[in-house]
VOPAGU-2260 file (C-alpha; in pm, 1 decimal, decimal comma):
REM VOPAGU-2260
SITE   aa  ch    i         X         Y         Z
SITE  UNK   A    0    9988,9   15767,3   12981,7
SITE  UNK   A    1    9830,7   15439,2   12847,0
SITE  UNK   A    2    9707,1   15405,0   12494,4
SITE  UNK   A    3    9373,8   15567,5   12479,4
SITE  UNK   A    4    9100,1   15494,3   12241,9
SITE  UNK   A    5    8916,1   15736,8   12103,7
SITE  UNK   A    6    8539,9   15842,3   12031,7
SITE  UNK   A    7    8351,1   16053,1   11737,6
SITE  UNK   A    8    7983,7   16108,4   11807,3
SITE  UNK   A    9    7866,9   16048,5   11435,1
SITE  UNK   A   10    7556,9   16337,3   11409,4
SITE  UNK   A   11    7234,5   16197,8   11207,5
SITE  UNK   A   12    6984,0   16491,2   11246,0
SITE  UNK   A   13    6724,3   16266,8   11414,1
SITE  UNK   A   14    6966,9   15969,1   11515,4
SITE  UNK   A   15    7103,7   15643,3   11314,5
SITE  UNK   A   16    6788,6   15477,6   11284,2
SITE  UNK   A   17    6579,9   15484,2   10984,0
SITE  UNK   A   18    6287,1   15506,0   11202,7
SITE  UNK   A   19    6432,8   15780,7   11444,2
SITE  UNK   A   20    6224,6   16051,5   11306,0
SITE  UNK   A   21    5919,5   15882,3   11462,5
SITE  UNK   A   22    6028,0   15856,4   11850,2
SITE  UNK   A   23    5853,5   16097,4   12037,5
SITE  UNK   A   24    6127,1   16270,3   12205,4
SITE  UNK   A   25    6315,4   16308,7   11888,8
SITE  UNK   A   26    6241,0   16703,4   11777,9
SITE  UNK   A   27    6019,7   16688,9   11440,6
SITE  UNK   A   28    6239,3   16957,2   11274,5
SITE  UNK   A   29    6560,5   16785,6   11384,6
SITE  UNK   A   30    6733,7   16887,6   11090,5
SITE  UNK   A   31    6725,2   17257,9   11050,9
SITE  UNK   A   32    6718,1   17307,8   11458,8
SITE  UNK   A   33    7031,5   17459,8   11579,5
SITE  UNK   A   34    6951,9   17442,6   11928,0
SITE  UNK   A   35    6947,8   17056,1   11887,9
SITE  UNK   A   36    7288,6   17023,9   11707,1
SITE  UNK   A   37    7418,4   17265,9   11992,9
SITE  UNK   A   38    7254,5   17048,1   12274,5
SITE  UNK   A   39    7449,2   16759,4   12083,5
SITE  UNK   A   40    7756,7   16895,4   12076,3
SITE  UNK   A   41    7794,3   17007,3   12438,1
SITE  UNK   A   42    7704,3   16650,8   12564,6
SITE  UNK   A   43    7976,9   16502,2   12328,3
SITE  UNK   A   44    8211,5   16769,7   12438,8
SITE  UNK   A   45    8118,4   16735,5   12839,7
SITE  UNK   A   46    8213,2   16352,9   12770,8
SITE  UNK   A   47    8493,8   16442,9   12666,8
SITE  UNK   A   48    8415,8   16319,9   12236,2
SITE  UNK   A   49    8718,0   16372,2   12013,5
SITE  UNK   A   50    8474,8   16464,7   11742,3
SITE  UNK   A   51    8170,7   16533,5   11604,1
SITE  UNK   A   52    8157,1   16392,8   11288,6
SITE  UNK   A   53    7850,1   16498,7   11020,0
SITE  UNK   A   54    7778,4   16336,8   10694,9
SITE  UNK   A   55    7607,2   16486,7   10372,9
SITE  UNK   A   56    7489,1   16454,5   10044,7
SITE  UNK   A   57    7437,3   16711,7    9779,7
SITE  UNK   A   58    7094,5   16533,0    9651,2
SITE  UNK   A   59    6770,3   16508,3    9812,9
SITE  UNK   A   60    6573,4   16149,9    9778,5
SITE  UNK   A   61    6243,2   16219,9    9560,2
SITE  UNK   A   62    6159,8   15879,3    9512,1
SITE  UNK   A   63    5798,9   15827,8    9667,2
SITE  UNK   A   64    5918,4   15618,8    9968,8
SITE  UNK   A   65    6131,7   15946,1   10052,8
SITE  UNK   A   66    5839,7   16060,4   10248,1
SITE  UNK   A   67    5844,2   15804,6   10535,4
SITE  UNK   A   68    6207,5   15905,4   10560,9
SITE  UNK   A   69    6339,4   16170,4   10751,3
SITE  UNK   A   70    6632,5   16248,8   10485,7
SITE  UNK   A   71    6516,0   16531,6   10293,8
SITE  UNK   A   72    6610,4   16876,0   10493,7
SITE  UNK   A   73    6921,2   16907,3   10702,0
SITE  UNK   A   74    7214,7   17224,6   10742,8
SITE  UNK   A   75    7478,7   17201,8   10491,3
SITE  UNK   A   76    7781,3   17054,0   10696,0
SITE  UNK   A   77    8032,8   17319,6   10707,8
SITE  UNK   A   78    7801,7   17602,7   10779,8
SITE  UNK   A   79    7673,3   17349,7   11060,7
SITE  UNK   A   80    8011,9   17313,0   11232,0
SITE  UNK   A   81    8124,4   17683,5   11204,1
SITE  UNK   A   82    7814,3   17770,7   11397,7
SITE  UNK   A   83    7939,2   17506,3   11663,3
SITE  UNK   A   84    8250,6   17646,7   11688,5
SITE  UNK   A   85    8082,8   17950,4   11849,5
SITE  UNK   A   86    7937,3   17742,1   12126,7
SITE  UNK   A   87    8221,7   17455,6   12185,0
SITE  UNK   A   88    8584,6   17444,1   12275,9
SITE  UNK   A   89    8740,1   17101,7   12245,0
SITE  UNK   A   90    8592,3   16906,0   12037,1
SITE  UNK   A   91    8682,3   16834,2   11684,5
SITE  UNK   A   92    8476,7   16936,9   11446,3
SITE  UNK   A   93    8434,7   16708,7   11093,2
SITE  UNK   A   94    8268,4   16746,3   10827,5
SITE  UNK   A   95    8182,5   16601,5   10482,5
SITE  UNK   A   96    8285,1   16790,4   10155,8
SITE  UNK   A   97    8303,0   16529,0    9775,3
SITE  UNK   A   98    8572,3   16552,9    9601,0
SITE  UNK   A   99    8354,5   16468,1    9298,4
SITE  UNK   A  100    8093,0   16818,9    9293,4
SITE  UNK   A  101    8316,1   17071,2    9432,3
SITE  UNK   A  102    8643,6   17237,2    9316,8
SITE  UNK   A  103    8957,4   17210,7    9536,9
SITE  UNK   A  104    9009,8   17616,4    9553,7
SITE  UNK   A  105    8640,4   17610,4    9806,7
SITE  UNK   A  106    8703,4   17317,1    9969,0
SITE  UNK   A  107    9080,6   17486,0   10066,5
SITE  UNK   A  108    8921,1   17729,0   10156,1
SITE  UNK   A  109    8642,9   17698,4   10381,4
SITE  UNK   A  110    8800,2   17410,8   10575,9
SITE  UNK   A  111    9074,9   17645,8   10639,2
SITE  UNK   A  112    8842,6   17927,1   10743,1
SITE  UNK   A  113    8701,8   17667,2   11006,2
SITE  UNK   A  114    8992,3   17585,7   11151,8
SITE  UNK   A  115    9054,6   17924,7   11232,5
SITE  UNK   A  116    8710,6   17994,8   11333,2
SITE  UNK   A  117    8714,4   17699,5   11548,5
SITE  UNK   A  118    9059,7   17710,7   11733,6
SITE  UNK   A  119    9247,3   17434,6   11497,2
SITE  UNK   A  120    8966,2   17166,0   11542,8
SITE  UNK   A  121    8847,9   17085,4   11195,1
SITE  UNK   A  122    8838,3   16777,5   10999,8
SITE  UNK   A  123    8740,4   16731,9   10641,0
SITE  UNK   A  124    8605,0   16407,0   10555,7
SITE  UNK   A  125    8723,3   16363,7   10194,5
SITE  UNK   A  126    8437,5   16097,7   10021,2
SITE  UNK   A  127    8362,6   16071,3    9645,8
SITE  UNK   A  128    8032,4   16049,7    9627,6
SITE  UNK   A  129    7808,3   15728,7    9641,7
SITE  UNK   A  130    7445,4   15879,5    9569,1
SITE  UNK   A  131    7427,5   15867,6    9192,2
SITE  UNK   A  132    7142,8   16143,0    9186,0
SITE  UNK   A  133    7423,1   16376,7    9321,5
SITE  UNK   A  134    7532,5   16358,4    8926,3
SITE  UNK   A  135    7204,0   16533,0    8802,0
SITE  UNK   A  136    7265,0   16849,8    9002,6
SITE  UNK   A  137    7561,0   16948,8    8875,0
SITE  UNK   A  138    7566,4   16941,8    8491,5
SITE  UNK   A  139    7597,4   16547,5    8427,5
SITE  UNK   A  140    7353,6   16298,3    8281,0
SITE  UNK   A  141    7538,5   16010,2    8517,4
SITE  UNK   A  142    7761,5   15950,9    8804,4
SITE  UNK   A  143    8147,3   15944,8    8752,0
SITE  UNK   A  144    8262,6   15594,9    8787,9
SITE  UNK   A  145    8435,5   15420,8    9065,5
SITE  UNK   A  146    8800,2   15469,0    8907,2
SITE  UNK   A  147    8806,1   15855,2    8799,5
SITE  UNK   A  148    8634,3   15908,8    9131,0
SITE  UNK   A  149    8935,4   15790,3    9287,3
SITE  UNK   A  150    9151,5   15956,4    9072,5
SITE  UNK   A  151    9027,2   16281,5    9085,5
SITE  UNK   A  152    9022,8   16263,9    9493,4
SITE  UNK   A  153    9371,6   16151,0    9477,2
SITE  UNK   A  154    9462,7   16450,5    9247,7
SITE  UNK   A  155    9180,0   16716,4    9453,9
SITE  UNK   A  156    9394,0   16622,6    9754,6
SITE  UNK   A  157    9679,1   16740,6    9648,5
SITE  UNK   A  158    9544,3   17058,5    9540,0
SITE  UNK   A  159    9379,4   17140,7    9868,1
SITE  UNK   A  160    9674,6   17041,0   10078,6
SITE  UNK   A  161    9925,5   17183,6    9843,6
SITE  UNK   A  162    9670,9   17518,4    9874,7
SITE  UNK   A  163    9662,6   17498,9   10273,0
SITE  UNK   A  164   10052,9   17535,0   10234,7
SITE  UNK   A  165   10001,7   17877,2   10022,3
SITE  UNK   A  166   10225,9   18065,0   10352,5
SITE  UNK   A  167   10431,4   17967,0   10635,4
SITE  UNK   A  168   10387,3   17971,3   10963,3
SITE  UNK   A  169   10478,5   18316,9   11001,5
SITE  UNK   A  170   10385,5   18470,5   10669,7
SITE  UNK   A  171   10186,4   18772,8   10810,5
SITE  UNK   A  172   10365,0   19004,1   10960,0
SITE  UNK   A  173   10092,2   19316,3   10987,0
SITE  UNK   A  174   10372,7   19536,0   11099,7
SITE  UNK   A  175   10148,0   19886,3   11096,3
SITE  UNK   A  176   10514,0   20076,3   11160,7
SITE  UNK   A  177   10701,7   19929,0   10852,4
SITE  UNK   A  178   10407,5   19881,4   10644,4
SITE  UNK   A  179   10486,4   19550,9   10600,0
SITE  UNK   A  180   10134,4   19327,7   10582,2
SITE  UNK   A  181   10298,1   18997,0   10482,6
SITE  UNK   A  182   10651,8   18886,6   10382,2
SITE  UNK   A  183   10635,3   18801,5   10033,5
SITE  UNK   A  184   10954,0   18513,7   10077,2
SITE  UNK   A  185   10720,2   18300,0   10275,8
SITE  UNK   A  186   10413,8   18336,6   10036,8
SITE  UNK   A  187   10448,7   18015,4    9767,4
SITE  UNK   A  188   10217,9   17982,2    9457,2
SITE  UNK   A  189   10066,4   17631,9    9410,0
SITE  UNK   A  190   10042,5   17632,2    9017,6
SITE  UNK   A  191    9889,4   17296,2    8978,1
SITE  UNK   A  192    9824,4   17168,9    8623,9
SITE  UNK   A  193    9705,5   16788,1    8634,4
SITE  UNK   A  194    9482,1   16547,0    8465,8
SITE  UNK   A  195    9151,6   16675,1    8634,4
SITE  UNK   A  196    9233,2   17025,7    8784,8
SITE  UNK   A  197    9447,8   17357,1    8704,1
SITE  UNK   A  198    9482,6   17575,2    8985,5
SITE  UNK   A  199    9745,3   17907,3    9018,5
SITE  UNK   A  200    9707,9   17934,9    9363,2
SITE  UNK   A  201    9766,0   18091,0    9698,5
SITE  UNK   A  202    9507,9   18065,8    9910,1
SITE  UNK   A  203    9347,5   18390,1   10017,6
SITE  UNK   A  204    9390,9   18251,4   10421,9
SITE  UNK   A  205    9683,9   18257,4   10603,3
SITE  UNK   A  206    9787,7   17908,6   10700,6
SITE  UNK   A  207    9564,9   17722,8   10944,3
SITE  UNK   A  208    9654,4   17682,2   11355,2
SITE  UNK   A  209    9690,8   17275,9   11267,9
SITE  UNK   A  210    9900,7   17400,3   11017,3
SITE  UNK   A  211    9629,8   17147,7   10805,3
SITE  UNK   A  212    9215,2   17051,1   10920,2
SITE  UNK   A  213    9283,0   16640,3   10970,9
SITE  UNK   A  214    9195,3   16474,6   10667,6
SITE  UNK   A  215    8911,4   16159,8   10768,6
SITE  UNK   A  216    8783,0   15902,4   10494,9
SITE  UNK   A  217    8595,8   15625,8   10518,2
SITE  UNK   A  218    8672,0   15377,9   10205,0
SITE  UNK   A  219    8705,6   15040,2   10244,6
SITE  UNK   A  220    8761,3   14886,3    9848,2
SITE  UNK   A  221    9072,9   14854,0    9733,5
SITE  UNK   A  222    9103,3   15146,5    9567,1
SITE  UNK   A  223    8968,7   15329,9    9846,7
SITE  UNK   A  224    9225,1   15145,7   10096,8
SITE  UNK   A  225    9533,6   15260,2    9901,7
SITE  UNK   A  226    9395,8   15662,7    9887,6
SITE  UNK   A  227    9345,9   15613,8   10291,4
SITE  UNK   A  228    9683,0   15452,4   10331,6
SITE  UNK   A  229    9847,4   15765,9   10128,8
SITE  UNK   A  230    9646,0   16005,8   10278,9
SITE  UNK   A  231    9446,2   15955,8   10552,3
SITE  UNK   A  232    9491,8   16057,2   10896,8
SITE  UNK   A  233    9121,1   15913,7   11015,2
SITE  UNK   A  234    8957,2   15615,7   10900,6
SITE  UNK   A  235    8558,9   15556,4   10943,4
SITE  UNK   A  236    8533,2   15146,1   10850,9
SITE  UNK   A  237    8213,3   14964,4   10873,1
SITE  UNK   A  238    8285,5   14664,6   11021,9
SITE  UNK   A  239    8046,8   14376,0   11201,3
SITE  UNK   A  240    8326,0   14087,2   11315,9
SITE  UNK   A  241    8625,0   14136,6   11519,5
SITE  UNK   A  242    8775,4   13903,1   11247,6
SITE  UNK   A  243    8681,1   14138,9   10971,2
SITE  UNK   A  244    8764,4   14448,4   11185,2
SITE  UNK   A  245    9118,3   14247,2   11301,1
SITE  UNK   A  246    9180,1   14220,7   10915,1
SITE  UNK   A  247    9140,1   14546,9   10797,4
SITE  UNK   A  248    9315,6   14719,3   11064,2
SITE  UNK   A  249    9614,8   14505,1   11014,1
SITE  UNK   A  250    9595,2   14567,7   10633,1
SITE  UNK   A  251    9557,0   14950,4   10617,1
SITE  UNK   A  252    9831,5   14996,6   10852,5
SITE  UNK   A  253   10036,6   14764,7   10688,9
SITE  UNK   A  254   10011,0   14985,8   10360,1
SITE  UNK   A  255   10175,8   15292,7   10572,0
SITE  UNK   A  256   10507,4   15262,8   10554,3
SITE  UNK   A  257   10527,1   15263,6   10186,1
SITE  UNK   A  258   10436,9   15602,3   10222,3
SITE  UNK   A  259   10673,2   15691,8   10448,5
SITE  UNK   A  260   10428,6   15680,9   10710,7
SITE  UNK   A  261   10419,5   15563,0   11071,3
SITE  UNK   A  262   10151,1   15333,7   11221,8
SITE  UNK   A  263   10050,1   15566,9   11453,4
SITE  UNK   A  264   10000,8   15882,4   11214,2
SITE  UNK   A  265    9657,9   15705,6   11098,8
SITE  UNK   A  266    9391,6   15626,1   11334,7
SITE  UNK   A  267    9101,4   15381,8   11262,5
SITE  UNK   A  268    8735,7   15458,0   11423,8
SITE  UNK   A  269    8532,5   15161,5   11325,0
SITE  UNK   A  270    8140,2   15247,1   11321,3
SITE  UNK   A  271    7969,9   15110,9   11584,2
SITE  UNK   A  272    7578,8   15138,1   11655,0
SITE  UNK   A  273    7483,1   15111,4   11977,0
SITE  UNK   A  274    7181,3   15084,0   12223,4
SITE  UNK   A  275    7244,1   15142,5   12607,1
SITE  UNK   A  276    7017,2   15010,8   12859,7
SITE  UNK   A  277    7035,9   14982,4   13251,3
SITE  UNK   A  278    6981,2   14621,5   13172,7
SITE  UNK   A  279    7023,2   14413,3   12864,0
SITE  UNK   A  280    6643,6   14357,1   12857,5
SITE  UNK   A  281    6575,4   14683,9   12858,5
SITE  UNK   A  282    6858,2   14755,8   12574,8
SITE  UNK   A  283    6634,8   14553,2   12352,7
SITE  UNK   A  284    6301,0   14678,2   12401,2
SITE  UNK   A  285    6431,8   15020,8   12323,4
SITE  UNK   A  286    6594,1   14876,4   12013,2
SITE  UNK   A  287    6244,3   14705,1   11937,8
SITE  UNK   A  288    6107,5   15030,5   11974,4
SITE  UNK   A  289    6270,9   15160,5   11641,6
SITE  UNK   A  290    6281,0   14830,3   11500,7
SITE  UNK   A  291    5864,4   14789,5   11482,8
SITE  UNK   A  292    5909,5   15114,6   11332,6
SITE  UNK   A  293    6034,5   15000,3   11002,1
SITE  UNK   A  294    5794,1   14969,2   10699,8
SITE  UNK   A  295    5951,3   14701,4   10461,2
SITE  UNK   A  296    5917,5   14926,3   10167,3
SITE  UNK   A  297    6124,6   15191,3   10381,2
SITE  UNK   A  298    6373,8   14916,8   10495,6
SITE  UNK   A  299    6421,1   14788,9   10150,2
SITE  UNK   A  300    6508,6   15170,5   10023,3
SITE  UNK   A  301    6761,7   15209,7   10280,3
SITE  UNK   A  302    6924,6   14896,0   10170,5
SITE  UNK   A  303    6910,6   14954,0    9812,4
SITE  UNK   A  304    7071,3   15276,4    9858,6
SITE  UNK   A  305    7359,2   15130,6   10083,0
SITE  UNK   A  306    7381,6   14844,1    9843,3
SITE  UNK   A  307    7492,6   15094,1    9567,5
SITE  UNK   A  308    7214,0   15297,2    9409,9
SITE  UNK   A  309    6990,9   15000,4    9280,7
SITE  UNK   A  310    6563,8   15047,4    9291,9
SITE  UNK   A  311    6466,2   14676,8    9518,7
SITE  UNK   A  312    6132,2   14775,2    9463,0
SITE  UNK   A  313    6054,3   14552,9    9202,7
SITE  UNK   A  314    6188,7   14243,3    9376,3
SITE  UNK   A  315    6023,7   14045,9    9603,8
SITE  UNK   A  316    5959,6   14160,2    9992,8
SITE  UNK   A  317    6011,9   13790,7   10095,0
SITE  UNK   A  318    6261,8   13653,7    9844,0
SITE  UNK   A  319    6657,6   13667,6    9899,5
SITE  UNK   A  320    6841,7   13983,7    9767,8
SITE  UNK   A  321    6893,7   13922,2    9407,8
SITE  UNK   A  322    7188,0   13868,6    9225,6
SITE  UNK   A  323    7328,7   14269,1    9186,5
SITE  UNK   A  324    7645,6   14356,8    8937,4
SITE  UNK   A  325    7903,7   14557,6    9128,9
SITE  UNK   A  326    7807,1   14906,8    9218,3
SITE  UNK   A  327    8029,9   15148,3    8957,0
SITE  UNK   A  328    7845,5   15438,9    9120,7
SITE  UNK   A  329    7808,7   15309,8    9497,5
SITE  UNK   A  330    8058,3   15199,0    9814,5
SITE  UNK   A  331    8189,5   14885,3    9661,1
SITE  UNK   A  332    8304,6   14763,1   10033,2
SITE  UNK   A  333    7940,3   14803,1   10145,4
SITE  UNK   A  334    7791,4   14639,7    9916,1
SITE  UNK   A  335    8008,5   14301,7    9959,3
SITE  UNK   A  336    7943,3   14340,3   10334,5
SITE  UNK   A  337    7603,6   14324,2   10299,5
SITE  UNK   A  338    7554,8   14066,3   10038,4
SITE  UNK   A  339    7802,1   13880,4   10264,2
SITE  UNK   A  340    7553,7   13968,1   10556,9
SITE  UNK   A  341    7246,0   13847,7   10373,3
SITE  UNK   A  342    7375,0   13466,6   10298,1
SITE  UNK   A  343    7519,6   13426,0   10542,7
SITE  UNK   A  344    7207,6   13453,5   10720,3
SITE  UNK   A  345    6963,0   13341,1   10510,9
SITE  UNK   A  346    6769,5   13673,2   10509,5
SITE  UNK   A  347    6472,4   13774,4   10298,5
SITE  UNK   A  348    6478,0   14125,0   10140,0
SITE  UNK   A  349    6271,5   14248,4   10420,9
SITE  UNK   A  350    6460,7   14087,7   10677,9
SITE  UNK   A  351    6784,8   14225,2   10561,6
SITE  UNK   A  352    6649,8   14575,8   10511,4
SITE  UNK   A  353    6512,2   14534,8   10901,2
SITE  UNK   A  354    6870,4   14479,5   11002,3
SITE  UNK   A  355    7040,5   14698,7   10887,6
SITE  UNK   A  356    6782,8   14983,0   10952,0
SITE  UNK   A  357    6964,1   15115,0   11260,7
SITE  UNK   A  358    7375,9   15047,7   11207,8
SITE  UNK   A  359    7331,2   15016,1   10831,3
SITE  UNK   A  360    7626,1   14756,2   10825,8
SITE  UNK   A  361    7794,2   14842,9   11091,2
SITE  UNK   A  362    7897,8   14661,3   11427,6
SITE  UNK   A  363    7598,0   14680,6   11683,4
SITE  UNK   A  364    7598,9   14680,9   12062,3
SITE  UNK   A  365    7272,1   14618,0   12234,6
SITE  UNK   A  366    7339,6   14570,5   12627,5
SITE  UNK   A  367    7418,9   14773,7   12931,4
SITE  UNK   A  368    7735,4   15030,8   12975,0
SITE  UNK   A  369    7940,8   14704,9   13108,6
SITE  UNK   A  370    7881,5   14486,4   12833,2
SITE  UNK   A  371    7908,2   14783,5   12534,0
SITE  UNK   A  372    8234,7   14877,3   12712,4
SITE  UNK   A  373    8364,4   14497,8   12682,4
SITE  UNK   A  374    8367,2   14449,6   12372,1
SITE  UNK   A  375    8526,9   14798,1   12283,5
SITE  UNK   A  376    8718,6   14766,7   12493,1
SITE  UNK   A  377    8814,4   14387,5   12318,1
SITE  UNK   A  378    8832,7   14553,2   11957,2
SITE  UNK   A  379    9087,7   14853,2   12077,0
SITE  UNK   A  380    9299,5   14569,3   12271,9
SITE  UNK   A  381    9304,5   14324,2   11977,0
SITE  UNK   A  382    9447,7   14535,6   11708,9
SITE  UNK   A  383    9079,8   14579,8   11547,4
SITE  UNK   A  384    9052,3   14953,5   11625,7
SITE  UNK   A  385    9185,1   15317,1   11767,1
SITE  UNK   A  386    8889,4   15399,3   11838,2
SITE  UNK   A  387    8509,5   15439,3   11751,9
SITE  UNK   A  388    8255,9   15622,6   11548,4
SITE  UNK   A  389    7895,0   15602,6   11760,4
SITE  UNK   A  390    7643,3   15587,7   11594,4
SITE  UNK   A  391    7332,1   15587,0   11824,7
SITE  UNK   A  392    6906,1   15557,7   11714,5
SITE  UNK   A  393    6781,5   15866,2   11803,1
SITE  UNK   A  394    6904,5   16217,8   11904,3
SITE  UNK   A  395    6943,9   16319,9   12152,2
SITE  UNK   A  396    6865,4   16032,4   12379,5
SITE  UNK   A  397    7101,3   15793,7   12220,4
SITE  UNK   A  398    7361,8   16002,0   12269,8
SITE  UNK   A  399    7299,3   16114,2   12656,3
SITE  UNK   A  400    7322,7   15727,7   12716,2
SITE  UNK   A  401    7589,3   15647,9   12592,5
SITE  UNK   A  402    7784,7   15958,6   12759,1
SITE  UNK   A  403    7612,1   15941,2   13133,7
SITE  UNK   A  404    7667,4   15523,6   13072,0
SITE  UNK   A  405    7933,2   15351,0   12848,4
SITE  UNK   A  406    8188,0   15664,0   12895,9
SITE  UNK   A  407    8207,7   15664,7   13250,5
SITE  UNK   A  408    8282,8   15284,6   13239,3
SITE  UNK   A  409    8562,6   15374,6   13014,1
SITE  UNK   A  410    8698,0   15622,6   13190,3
SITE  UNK   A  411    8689,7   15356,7   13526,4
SITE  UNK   A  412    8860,7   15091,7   13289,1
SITE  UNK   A  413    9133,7   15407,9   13232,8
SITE  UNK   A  414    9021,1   15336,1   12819,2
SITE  UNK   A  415    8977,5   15683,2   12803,1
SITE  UNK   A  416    9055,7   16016,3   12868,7
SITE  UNK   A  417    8829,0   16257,1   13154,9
SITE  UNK   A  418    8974,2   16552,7   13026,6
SITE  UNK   A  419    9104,4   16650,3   12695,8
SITE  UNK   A  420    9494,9   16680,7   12604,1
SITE  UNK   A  421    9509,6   16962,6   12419,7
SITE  UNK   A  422    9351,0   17249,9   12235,4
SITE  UNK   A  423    9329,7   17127,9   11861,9
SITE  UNK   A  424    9198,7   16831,4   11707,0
SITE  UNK   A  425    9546,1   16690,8   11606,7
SITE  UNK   A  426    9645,7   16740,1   12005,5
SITE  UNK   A  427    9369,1   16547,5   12095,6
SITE  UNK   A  428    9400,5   16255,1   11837,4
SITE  UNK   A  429    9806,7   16263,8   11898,2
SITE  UNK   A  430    9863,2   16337,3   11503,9
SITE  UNK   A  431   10161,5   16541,4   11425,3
SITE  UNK   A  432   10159,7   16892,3   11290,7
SITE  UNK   A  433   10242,1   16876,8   10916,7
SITE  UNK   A  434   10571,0   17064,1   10821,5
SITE  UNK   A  435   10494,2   17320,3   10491,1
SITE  UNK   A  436   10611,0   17160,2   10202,9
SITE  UNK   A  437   10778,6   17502,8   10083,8
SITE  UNK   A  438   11007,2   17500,3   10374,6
């Protein structure tokens, strides 16, 4: 079979756009309404999705401006997904977990639990944190800066994949007639003692049916490029050129092999936003629907917040984005995209925070399934991407257009798959099966 792309429906509560909450069909408690996540997941799975992929953030925005924003309440990921795994049977399931407010030992652990609960289809998306308020709930006075955030995820990876190797394949024998629960030759202590973490070790759950969850991340600085090139399996990249996206494929893969690693044991998803009309004309007016939406003082949050954590407020509606220092506490790779963005434009504080208000930086598609399809169909043939993360306005609409309209156009075009290759997530993305390091 042909190279395939492939496709992770990226789960917002109420969609992408800043303004989603506000579209009629869009349920008001979107974000604590199982049935809605379930009626989400079984039209990404009836297309045929690799993933669902959900964000999160262990802070809620109190800021005044917080409530016109539909950002407040929403399920805590994990618990999110293993009810999904009840009521799905393909699709991947990912979710978000810091590396910077947890503890290795419960990330181990509860990612492994979901891939068992789940068949072998979980992801963890290993970030480090880029809302500075996150700091204040958990015993510290400021955010940990952009190095030691890095260097603590590159150490906390080790410890949870060194802990997901705790026992073999076979470690459990539960043989009622000998007595025999578990051979104790295939059960291997971690005993980790590092710079940010000591950990004895094993895990208390037998070793998962990917033999590992997939491990997705989604930085794009330089720092962050190097931890996805060592270990990454998944990359989530905002991107808005085919240039840019051309660039940073080519880079990250080109960082593999001194790893050890082969270009095809890391796939790269750009983000992609996208609004599907039966026309182009109507495309846009449902865009403009969101887009008159958008209070300036609510745009201008969003972008300060994506920018790195600074307050806008003071500056200006209708003045250029002001000089900002680089974020220590913030995506560094965001915020030179959208400063990049902004001069290259010529846009006003407003203006930017307008733009951005439904991809947020990423790549955006406003046309018809024909035209959305060509130009994914350009980025996955020109070396830019692997695949895509969709990112749509509003759920669930967004996301029932884009699978009743751009993925049967796909499919025609043979781009991708009508029915899914295997059981697990790692099947389904063609990653490998990671050997236990004890054996």
């Amino acid at each position: 079979m042909s190279r395939q792309l492939k496709l992770g429906a990226f789960l917002m509560a109420t969609g992408h756009h800043v303004a989603a909450w506000r579209h009629p069909q869009v349920p008001a408690n979107a974000g604590l309404d199982f049935a809605h996540y379930k009626r989400l997941a079984q039209i990404a799975e009836a297309a045929k999705f690799d993933t669902l992929f959900v964000a999160d953030s262990v802070a809620a925005p109190t800021q005044d401006i917080a409530s016109r924003m539909a950002r407040s309440d929403h399920f805590e990921p994990l618990t999110l997904l293993s009810a999904l795994s009840a009521v799905t049977e393909h699709i991947g399931l990912i979710a978000t977990a810091t590396t910077s407010y947890n503890e290795p030992y419960h990330v181990a652990r509860k990612f492994a639990s979901l891939d068992h609960l789940s068949g072998g289809r979980a992801g963890w998306n290993l970030v480090t944190s880029d809302n500075a308020a996150e700091a204040l709930n958990f015993g510290r006075d400021e955010h940990i800066g952009h190095a030691e955030r890095y260097s603590r995820a590159r150490e906390f990876h080790q410890v949870v994949t060194g802990l997901w190797d705790s026992w073999e394949d076979d470690a459990f024998l539960r043989d009622k007639a000998s007595g025999t629960y578990y051979d104790p030759s295939k059960l291997h202590v971690l005993d980790h003692v590092g710079e940010h973490f000591r950990v004895k070790g094993p895990l208390n759950v037998a070793r998962s049916p990917q033999g590992q969850p997939v491990i997705v991340q989604a930085g794009s600085s330089e720092t962050g490029r190097e931890l996805a090139a060592q270990t990454a399996e998944v990359v989530f990249t905002a991107q808005t050129s085919l240039a840019g996206a051309q660039a940073f494929y080519a880079d990250l893969k080109g960082r593999l092999a001194k790893y050890g690693r082969s270009a095809d044991s890391l796939k790269i998803m750009p983000g992609v936003f996208v609004v599907v009309g039966q026309t182009e004309a109507e495309a846009q007016e449902k865009c403009e629907t969101f887009q008159q939406w958008v209070e300036p003082e609510v745009g201008v949050a969003l972008l300060g917040r994506m920018l790195g954590n600074f307050d806008l407020s003071k500056y200006p509606l209708d003045g250029p984005l002001p000089a900002l220092p680089l974020t220590d506490s913030g995506q560094q790779s965001r915020q030179k995209l959208l400063t990049e963005l902004a001069g290259r434009e010529n846009l006003t504080l407003a203006e930017l925070g307008r733009k951005i208000a439904g991809g947020r930086g990423h790549y955006s598609l406003i046309g018809t399934p024909v035209q959305i399809a060509d130009r994914l169909q350009e980025w996955f043939e020109q070396g830019a991407a692997d695949g895509f993360n969709v990112l749509v306005p509003h759920l669930p609409g967004g996301l029932e257009d884009f699978a009743h309209g751009v993925v049967p156009e796909l499919q025609r075009r043979g781009l991708f798959r009508t029915e899914y290759e295997g059981r697990t997530l790692r099947q389904n993305l063609g990653l490998a099966r990671p050997q236990n390091r004890f054996v």
